[in-house]
N, C-alpha and C positions, 0 to 999 in steps of 0.2 A: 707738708711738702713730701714728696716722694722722697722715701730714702736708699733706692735704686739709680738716681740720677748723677753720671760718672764725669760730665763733661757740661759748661753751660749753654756754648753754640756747636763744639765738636766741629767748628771747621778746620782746624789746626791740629793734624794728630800725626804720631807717629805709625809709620805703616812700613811693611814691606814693600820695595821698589825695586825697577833695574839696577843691576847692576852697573857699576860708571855713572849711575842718576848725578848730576852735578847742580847745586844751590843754583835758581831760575831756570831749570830746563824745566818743559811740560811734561806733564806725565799723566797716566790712566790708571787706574787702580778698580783692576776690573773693570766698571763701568763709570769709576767716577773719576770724572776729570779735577785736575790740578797743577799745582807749580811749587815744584822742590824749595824749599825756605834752605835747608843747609845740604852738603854733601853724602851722598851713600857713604856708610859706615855699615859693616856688619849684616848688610842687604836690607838699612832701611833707613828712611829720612823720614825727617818731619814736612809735612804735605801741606799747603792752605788749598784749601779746597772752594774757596770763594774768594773772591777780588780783581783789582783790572792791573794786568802786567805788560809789559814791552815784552812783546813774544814774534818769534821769525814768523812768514807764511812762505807756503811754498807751493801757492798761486793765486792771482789778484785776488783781491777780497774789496769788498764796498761796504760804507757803514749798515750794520746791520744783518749782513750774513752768518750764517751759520757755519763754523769751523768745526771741521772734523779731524781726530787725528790718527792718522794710521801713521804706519815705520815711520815712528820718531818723528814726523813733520805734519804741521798742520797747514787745513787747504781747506777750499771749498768743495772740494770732492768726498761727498757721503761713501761711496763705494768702500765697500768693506774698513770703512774709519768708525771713532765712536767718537759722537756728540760730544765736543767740547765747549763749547761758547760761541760768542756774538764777536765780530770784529766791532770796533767803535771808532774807527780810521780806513780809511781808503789806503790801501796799498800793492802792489805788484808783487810777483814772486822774489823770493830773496829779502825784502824787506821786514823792520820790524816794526809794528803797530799796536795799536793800544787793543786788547781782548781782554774781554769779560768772560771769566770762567765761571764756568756752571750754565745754569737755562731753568 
């Protein structure tokens, strides 16, 4: 066995975040998308980085789309957003629904 290997799935780590990041807001980490497990401390939380969360949209989404999240909100709008995940509910803006983070 490798004796370089620090983490078993490494979806679950502590990382640098925004500041104000609050336990289930989304969040990006560079390119990788996630959802805050506890509070910013110290300019950082622990991040899952895989799983399906009740997350806001902020505009319709159909199962199966692809969410992007640019300023703090995710949408079905790519435009300067980074790839977050799959909607797995139908929902309108303002709503929250069930997404699958990662891809």
């Amino acid at each position: 066995m490798a004796k370089n290997k620090v983490f078993i799935d490494g979806y679950q780590l502590t990382v640098p975040v925004p500041s104000g990041t609050q336990s289930g807001d989304a969040v990006v980490i560079g390119e990788l998308p996630g959802v805050a497990l506890i509070d910013e401390k110290d300019g950082q939380a622990t991040v899952d980085f895989k799983g399906v969360y009740d997350l806001e949209v902020s505009s319709a989404a159909n199962v199966g789309d692809i969410l992007y999240f640019a300023d703090g909100a995710l949408s079905t709008d790519g435009e300067g957003g980074v790839r977050f995940g799959y909607a797995l509910q139908e929902g309108n803006a303002g709503d929250t629904i069930l997404v699958k983070v990662g891809y």
